[in-house]
NUTORVEX-137383 format. One record per residue (C-alpha): z negated, x, y negated. Coordinates in nm, 2 decimals. Each point is the difference from the previous one (the first is absolute). Example, Ala and Ser with C-alpha at 12.3 -4.5 7.8 and 13.67 -1.06 7.14 Angstrom:
<rs>
-0.78 | 1.23 | 0.45
0.07 | 0.14 | -0.34
</rs>
This chain:
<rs>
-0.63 | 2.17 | -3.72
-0.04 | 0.09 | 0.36
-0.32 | -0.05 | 0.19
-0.01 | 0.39 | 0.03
0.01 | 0.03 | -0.37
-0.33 | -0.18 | -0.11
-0.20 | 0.28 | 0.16
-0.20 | 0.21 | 0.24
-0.32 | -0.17 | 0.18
-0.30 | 0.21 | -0.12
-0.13 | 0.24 | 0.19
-0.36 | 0.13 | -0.05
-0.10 | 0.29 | 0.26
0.34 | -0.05 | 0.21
-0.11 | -0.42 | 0.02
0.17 | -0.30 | -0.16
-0.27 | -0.14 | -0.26
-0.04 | -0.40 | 0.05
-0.11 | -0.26 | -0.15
-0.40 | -0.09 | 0.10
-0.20 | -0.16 | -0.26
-0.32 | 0.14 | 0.15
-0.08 | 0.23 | -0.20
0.08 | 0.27 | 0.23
0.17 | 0.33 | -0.10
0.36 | 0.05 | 0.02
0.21 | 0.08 | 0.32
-0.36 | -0.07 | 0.17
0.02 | -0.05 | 0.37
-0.04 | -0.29 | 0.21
-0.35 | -0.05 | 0.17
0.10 | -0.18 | 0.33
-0.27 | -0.21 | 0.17
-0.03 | -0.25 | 0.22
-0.38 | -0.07 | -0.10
0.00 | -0.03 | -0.38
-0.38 | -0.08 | -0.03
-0.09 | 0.33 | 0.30
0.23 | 0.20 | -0.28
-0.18 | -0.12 | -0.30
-0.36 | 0.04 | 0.12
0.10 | 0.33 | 0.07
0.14 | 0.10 | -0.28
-0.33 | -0.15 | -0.21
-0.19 | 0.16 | 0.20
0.17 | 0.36 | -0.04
-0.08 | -0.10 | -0.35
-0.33 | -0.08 | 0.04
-0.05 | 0.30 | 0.18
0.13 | 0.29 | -0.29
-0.22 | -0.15 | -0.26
-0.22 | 0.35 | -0.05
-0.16 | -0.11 | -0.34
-0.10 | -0.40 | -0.10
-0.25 | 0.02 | -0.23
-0.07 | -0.37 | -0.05
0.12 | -0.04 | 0.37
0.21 | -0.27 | -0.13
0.33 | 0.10 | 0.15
-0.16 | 0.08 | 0.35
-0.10 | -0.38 | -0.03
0.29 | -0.15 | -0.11
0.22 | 0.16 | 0.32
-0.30 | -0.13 | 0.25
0.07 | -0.30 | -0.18
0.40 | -0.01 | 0.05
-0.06 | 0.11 | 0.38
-0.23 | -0.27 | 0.05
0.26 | -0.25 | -0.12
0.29 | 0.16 | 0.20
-0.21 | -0.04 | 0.35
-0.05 | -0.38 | -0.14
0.37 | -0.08 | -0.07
0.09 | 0.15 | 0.34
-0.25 | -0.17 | 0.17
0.13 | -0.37 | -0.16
0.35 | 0.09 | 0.08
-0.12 | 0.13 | 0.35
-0.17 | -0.39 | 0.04
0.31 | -0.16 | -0.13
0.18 | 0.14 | 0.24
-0.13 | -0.23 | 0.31
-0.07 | -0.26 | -0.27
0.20 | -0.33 | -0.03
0.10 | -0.21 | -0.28
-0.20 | -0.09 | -0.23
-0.26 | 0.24 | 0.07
0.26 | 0.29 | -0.01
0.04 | -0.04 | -0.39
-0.35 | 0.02 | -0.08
0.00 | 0.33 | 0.20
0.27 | 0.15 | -0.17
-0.07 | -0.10 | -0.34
-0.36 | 0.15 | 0.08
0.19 | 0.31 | 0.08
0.25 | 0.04 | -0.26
-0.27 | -0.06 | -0.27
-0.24 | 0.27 | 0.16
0.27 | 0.24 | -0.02
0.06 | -0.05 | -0.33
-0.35 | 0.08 | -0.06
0.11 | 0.34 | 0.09
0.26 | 0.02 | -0.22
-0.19 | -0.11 | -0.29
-0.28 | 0.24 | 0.09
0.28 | 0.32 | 0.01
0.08 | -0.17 | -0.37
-0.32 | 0.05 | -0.15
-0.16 | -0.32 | 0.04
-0.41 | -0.03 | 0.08
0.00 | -0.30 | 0.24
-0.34 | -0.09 | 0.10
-0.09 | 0.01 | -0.39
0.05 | -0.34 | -0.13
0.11 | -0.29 | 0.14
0.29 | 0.00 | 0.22
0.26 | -0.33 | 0.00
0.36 | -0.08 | 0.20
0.12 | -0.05 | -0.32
0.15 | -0.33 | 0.10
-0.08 | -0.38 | 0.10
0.21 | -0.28 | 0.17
-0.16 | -0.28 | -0.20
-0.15 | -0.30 | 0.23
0.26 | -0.26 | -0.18
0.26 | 0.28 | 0.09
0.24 | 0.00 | 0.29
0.24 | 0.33 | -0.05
-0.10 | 0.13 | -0.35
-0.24 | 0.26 | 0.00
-0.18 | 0.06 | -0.32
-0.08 | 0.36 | -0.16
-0.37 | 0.05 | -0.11
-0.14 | -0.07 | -0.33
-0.10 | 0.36 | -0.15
-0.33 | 0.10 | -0.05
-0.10 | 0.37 | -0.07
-0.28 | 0.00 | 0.22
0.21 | -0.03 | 0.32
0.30 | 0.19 | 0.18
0.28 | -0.22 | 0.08
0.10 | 0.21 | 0.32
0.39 | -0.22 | -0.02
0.00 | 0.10 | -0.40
-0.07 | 0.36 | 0.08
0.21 | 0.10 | 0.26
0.29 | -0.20 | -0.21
-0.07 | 0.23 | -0.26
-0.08 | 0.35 | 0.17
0.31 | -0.08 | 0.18
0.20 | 0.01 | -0.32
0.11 | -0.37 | -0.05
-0.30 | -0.18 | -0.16
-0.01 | -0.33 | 0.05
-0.19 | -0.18 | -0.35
-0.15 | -0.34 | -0.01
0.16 | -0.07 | -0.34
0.36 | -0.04 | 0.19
-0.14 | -0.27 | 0.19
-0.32 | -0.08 | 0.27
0.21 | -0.14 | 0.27
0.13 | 0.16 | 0.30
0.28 | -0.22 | 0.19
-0.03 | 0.06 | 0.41
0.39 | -0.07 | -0.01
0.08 | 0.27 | -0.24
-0.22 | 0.24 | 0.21
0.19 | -0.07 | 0.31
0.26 | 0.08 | -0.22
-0.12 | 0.30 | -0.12
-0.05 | 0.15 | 0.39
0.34 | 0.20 | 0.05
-0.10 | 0.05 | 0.36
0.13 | -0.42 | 0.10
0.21 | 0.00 | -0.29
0.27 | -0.05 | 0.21
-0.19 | -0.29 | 0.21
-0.09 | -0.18 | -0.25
0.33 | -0.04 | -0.13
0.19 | -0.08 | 0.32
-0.32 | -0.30 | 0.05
0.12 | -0.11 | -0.39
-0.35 | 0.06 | -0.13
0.11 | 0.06 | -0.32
0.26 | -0.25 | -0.12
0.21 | 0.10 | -0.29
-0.10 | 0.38 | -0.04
0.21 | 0.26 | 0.13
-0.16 | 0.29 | 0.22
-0.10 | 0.26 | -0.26
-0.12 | 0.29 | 0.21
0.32 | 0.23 | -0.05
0.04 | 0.28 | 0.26
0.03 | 0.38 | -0.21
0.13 | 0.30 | 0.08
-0.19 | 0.27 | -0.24
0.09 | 0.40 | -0.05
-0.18 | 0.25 | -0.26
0.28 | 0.21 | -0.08
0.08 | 0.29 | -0.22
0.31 | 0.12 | -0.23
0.19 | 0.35 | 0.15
-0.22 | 0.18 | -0.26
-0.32 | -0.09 | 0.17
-0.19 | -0.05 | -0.28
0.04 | -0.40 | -0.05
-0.21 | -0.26 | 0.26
0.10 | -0.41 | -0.04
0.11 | -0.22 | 0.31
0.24 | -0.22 | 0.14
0.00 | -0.38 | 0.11
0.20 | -0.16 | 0.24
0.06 | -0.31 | 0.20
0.26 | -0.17 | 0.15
0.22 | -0.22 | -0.18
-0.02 | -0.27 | 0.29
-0.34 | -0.08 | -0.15
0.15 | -0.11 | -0.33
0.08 | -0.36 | 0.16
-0.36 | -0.01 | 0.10
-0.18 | 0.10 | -0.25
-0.01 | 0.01 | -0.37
0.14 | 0.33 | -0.02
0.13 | -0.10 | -0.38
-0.39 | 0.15 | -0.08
0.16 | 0.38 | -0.01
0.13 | -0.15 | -0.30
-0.29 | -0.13 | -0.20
-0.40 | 0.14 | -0.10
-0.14 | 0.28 | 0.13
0.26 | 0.03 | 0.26
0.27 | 0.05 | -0.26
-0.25 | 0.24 | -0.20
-0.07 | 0.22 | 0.25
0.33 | 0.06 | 0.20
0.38 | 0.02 | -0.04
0.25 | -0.10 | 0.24
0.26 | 0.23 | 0.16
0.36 | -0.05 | 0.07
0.00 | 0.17 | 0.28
0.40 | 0.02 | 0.19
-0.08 | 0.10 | 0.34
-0.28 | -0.22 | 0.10
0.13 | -0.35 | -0.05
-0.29 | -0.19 | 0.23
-0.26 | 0.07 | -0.24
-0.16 | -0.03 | -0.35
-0.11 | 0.35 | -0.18
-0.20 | 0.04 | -0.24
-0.17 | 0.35 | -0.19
-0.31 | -0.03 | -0.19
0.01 | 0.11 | -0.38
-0.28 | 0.17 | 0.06
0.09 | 0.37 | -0.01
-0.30 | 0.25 | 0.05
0.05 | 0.34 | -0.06
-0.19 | 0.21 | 0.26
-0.01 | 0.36 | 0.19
0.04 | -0.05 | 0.37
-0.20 | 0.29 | 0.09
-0.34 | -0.11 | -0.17
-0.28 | -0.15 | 0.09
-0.13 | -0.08 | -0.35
0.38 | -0.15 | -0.02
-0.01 | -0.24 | 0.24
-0.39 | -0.11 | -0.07
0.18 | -0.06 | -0.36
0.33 | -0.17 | 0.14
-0.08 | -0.22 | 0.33
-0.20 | -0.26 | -0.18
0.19 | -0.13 | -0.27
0.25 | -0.05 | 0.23
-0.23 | -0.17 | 0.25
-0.10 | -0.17 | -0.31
0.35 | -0.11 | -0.11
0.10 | -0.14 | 0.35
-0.32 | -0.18 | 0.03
0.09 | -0.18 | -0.32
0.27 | -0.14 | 0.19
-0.18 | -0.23 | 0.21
0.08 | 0.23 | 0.35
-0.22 | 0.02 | 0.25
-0.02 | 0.17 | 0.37
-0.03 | -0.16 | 0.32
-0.08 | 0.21 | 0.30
0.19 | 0.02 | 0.31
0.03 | 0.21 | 0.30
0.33 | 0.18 | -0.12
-0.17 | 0.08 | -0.33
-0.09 | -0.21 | -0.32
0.26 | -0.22 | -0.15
0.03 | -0.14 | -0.34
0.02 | -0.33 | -0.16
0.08 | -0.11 | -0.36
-0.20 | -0.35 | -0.14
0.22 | -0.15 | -0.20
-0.21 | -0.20 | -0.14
-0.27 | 0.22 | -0.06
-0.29 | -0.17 | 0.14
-0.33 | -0.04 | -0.14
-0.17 | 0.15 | 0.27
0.03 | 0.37 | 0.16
0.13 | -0.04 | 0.35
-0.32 | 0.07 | 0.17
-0.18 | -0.24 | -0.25
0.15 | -0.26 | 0.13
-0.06 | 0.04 | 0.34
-0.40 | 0.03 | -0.07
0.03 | -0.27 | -0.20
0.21 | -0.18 | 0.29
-0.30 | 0.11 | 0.26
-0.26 | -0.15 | -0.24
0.16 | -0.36 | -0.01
0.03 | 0.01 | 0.37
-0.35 | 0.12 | 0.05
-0.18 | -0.23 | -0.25
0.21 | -0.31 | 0.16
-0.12 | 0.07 | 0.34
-0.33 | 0.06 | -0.10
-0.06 | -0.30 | -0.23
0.28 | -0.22 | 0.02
0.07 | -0.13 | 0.39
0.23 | -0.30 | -0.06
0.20 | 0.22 | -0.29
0.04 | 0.28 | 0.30
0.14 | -0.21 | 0.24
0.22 | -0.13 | -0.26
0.10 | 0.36 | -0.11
0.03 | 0.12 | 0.37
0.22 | -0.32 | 0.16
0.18 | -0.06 | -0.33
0.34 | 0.20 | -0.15
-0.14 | 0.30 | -0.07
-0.12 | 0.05 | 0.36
0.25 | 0.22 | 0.14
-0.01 | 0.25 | -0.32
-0.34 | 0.02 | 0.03
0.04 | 0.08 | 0.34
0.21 | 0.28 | -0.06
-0.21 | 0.13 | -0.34
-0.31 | 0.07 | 0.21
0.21 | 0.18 | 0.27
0.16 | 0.21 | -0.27
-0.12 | 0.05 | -0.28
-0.35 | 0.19 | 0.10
0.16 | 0.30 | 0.10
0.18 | 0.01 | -0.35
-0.33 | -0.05 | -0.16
-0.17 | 0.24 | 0.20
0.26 | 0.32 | -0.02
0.09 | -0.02 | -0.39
-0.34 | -0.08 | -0.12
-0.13 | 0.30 | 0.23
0.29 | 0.20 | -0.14
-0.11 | -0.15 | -0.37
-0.37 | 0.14 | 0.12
0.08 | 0.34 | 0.10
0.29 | 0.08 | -0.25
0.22 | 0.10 | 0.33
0.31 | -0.17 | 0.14
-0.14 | -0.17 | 0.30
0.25 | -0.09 | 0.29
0.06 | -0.19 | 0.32
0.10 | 0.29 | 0.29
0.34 | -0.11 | 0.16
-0.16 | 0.08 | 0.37
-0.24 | -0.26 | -0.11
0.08 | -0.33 | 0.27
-0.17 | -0.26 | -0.16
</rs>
């Protein structure tokens, strides 16, 4: 097979249909801001705004709500911003978690109504293990509910404990850091750079998508996982003759569709955002557009899971535990720490806003810095 033989890329509306996993609609636009929190207050209070009938007044009060929080994050982030070490990861961890307020608000959750709890603990006997809360149904575990709402619950039967290593891990954003400061001896790097199309047959009427990578990575990484679980359930590999510098794979997913319909596509687009998700891929954001990553090993933890959970160890050690931070800060995890707080906020920030407003929200190229 040639590479022009597997099939066309999908058009919906004269656009190529991509892969976003927020919910949005097929062959939806990008929404390109350099201020994701001036973008979201807007666009909740444009909602706020067309509500013509709320009887209980319920809804009008939940948006108030979710602006409220949005101001609150951006004002953390704002003070992080002129904030040193450790001070800076209280900030931020302040702002991620009020920003996930909103996105549990836009979800259907009544904060304000019972307790409210991090949903996690770094026990006083504990150095770098963090420990998931006990349940109790009188209390929302804000960590355990974004987990969940997020799509990749995280349940206290597989285990209380947290490791700070395996979060660091777990951050795709230093990644490539940590490994060059041999962080993480005897693993291999696991965050596998993918190229993903949603294509159709010359007929038009079938939808599935393509995998790629190239095959440099299969010295590096434990490629050999195409070949086992879900990975081997879900796709098939090409043999594809004119492309020799890369792997291809088709999904077996085949989804009949009409390209032409609305009600088609509200059908189609989801099970296959559903079906890639499986996967273990992910997004990351960057200034030429959002690239994708496979996990091989399938964490535990949903991307931006981890990196609240990463801002609540670092906030809760330099609040309570001053020998521990200057430990943490001067020890071997220094530089990737470094680097986390410098990079992963805008991640947080533009797919959980994305994740919020259903929209694919992206970084303008004009934008400097």
């Amino acid at each position: 097979m040639k590479l022009e033989d597997i099939g066309e890329i999908s058009l919906r509306d004269y656009k190529p249909v991509k892969y976003f996993p927020f919910q949005n609609e097929a062959g939806a636009p990008f929404i390109l801001t350099s201020e994701p929190f001036n973008y979201l207050e807007a666009f909740l209070q444009s909602e706020l705004n067309s509500i013509k009938r709320d009887s209980t007044g319920k809804n009008k009060e939940n948006l108030k709500k979710a602006i409220y929080f949005t101001k609150l994050s951006q004002d953390f982030y704002n003070s992080s911003l002129s904030a040193n070490m450790p001070s800076k990861g209280t900030l931020l961890y302040y702002s991620f978690i009020n920003l996930v307020k909103v996105y549990l608000i836009k979800n259907g959750y009544d904060l304000e109504t019972k307790m409210e709890h991090h949903g996690l603990t770094l026990p006083s006997n504990s150095r770098d293990v963090l420990n998931l809360a006990k349940k109790d149904n009188g209390v929302i575990f804000i960590f355990q509910e974004f987990a969940k709402t997020l799509g990749k619950e995280i349940k206290n039967e597989e285990g209380l404990d947290i490791q700070f290593q395996d979060l660091l891990r777990d951050l795709p954003e230093i990644h490539e850091i940590s490994y060059a400061l041999n962080l993480f001896p005897g693993t291999k790097r696991k965050f596998l750079p993918v190229d993903i199309k949603i294509r159709t047959n010359n007929q038009h009427n079938k939808l599935f998508y393509t995998i790629s990578y190239e095959k440099k990575f299969d010295k590096l990484m434990k490629t050999e996982k195409f070949s086992k679980n879900i990975l081997k359930e879900k796709l098939q590999k090409l043999d594809i003759e004119n492309d020799l510098s890369c792997n291809h794979y088709k999904s077996k997913l085949n989804i009949n569709y009409t390209p032409k319909s609305p009600t088609s596509w509200k059908m189609c687009y989801p099970r296959l955002v559903e079906d890639i998700e499986s996967l273990g891929i992910f997004p990351m954001i960057t200034r030429a557009g959002y690239r994708y990553y496979l996990d091989l090993d399938n964490s535990r933890l949903h991307r931006l899971s981890s990196i609240l959970a990463f801002a609540f160890y670092l906030g809760t050690v330099a609040r309570y535990r001053p020998t521990l931070n200057e430990d943490i800060l001067k020890g071997k995890y220094q530089s990737a720490i470094n680097e986390a707080i410098v990079s992963c906020p805008n991640q947080f920030f533009y797919l959980l806003v994305s994740y919020i407003t259903k929209q694919v929200c992206a970084i303008p190229m004009a934008k400097i810095n």
